[in-house]
C-alpha positions in Angstrom: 7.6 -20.8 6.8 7.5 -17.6 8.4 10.1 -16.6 11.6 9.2 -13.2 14.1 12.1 -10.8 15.6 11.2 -8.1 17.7 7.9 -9.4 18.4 7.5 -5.9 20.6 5.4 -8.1 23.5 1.0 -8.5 23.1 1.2 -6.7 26.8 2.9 -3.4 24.7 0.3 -0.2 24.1 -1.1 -0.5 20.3 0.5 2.2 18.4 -2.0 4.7 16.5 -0.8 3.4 13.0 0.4 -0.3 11.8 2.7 0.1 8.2 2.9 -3.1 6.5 6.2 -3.1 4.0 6.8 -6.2 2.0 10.8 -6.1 0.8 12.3 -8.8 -1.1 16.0 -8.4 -2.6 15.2 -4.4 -1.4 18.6 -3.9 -0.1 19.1 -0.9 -2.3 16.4 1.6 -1.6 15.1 0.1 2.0 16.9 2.0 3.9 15.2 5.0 2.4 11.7 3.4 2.8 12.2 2.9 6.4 13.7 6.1 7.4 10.6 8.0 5.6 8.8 6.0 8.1 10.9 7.2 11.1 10.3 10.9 9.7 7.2 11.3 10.2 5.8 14.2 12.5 3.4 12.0 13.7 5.4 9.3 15.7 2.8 6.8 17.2 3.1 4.3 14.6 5.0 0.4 14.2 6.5 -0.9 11.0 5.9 -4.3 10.4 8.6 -5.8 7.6 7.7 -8.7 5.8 11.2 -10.1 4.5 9.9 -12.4 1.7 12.9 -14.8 1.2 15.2 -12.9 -0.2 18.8 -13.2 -1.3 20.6 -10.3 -1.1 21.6 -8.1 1.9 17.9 -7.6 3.0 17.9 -9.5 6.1 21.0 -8.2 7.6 20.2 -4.5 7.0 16.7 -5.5 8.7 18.7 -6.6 11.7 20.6 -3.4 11.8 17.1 -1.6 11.6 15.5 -3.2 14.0 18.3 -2.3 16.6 17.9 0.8 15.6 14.2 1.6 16.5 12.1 -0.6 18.9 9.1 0.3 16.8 10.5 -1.7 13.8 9.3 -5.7 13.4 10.6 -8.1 11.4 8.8 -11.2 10.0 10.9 -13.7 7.5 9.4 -16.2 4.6 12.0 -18.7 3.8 10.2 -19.1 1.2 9.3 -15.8 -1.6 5.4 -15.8 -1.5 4.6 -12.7 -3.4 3.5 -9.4 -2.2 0.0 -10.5 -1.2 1.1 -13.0 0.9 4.1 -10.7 2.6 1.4 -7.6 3.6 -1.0 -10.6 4.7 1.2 -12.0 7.1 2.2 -8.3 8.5 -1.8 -7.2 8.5 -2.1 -10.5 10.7 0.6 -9.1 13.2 0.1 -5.5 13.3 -2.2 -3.9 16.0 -2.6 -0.2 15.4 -6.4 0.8 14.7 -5.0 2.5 11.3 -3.4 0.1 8.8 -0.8 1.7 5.9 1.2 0.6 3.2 4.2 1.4 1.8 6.5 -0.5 -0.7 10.3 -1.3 0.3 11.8 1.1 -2.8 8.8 4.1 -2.1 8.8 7.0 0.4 6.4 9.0 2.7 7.1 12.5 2.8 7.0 13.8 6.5 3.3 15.0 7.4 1.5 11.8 6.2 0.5 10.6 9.0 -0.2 14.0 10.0 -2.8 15.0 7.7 -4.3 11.4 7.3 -5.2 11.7 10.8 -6.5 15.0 10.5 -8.6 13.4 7.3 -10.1 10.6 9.9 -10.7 13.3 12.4 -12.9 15.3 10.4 -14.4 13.0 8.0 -14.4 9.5 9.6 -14.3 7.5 6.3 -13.2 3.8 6.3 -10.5 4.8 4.0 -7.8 7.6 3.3 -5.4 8.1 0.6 -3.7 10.7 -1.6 -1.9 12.1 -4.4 1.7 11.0 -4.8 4.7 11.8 -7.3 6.0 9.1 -9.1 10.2 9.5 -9.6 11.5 7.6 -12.5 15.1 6.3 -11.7 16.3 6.0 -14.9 16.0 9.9 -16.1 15.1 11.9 -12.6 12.0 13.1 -13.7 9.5 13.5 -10.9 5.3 14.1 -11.7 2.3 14.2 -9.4 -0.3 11.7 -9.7 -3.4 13.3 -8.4 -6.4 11.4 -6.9 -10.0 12.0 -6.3 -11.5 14.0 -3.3 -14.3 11.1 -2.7 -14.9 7.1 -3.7 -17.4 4.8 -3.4 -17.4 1.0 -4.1 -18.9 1.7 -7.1 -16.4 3.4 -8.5 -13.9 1.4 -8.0 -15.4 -1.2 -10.3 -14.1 0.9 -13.0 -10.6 1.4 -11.9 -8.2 2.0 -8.9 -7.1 5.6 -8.2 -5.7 4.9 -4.8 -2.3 4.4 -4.9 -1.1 1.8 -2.6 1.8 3.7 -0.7 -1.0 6.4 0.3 -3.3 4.8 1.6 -4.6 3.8 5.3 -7.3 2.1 6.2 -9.8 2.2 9.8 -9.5 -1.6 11.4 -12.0 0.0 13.9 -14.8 0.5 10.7 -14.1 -2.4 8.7 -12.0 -4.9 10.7 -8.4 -6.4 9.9 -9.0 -7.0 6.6 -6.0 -9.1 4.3 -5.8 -8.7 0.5 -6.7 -11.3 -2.6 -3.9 -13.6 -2.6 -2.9 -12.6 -6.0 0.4 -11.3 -7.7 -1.1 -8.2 -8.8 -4.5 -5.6 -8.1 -4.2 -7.2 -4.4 -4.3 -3.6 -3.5 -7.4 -2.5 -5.3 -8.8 -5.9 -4.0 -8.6 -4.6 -0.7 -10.2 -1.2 -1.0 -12.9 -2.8 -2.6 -12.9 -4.9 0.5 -12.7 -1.9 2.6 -15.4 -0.2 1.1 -17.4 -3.0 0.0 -20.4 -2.3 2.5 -20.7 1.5 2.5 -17.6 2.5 3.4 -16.0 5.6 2.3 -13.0 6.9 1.2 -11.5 10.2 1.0 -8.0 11.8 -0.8 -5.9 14.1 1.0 -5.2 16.5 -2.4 -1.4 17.1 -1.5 1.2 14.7 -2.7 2.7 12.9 0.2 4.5 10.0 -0.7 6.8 9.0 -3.5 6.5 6.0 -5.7 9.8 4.9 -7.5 9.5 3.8 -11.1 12.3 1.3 -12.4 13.1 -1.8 -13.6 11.5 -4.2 -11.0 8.3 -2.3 -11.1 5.7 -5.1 -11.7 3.4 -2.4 -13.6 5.1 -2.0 -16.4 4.0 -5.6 -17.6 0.7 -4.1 -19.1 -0.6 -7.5 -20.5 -0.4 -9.1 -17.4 -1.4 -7.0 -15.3 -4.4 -6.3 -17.6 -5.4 -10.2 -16.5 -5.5 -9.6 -13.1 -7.4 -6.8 -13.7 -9.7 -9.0 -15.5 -9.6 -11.5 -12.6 -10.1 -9.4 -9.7 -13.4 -7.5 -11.3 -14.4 -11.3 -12.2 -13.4 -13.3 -8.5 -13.2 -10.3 -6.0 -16.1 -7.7 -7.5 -18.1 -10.8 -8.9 -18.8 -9.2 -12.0 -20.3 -10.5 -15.0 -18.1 -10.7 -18.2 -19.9 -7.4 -20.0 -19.3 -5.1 -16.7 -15.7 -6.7 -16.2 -15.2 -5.9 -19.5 -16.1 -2.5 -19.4 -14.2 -2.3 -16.5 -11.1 -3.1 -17.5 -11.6 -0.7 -20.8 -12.2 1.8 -18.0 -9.1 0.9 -15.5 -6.7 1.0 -19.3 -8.0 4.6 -20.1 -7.6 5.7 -16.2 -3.8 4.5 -16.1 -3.4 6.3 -19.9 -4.8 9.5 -18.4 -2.7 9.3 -15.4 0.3 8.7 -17.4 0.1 12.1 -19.5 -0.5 13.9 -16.3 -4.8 14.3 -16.2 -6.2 14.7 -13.5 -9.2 12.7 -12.1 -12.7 13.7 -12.3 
């Protein structure tokens, strides 16, 4: 089921930072992704690409990448497993101390790495993340998506404000933890993971990465993703029905506050 290229040898120094990018059909906008990655001021990092059976030109240009920059892995599913499944199998491979995430049609902007290092410096939580802007395709329109300073476990029972491209997690706090294999909220599954037995997270203020808004986005099915909101507070949080209730109430008016542009408390 699932091929390596560019393996980059278990006797090799651990990079600083592991980036986990699924990419299925993302032969449009992965060159993008992966060259954000390669921007970055702070250069001790691999990028561990999950091809996830697709059909287009993604494999090939993956090739071409990987030739380009030693630093750049490539795992292939003949098979399309979902995006859970794709960041598992890169999580299970990667061997930096600081895991990150970053979608196949999203950006970093340059000093993300930069000041999330700084963040773990100084504060030493099990988890960092940050604001992002969210572009939408169709019309150009660009908006920043703030995020809170601090979280807690707790509250992320009642929605997730830590958006997936931003944030990076400490394998040294918590271990190598893998996401609920589930075809949406497997990111919010993890931070509660992450942060599950006292961990803490903190949000770098500053937008630094940019989340592209189109078609494909899986988000914009808001019944079903309301479900797997439903089942993640019910498998993953183990919540009763009246708190998963009242969380999902609470993760629906987060996302309609985020969408007109409040900021978080």
């Amino acid at each position: 089921m699932l091929a390596r290229e560019g393996d980059g040898g278990s006797e090799a120094q651990a990079p600083l930072f592991s980036v986990v990018m699924p990419a299925y059909n993302a032969e449009a906008y992965l060159r993008d992704a992966v060259e954000s990655v390669r921007a970055q001021t702070l250069s001790d990092w691999e990028l561990i690409v999950t091809d996830d059976g697709s059909s287009d030109g993604t494999g090939a240009l993956l090739e071409a990448l990987a030739r380009e920059d030693s630093r750049i892995r490539v795992l292939r599913r003949n098979v399309n497993g979902g995006p859970a499944k794709a960041r598992n199998d890169a999580i299970a491979v990667s061997r930096g101390r600081f895991v990150a995430f970053l979608d196949s049609d999203d950006v970093w902007y340059p000093t993300k790495f930069e000041r999330q290092k700084a963040m773990f410096d100084a504060e030493a939580p099990a988890l960092v993340f940050s604001a992002y802007e969210l572009w939408d395709a169709r019309t150009g329109h660009t908006r920043t998506v703030p995020c809170p300073r601090e979280i807690a476990y707790e509250d992320l029972l009642f929605g997730n404000v830590v958006g997936c491209l931003t944030a990076v997690y400490d394998t040294e706090q918590v271990g190598r933890l893998s996401m609920p294999d589930i075809q949406q909220r497997q990111d919010w599954g993890l931070w509660l993971r992450v942060l599950r037995d006292g961990g803490r997270g903190v949000g770098v203020q500053e937008p630094l990465a940019a989340l592209r808004m189109h078609r494909r986005s899986m988000t914009r099915n808001k019944l079903r993703a309301t479900r797997y909101t439903w089942q993640l507070l019910r498998t993953e949080a183990c919540l009763g029905p009246v708190r998963a209730s009242i969380g999902v109430a609470a993760h629906l008016l987060k996302g309609w506050r985020k969408r007109r542009g409040f900021s978080h408390d």
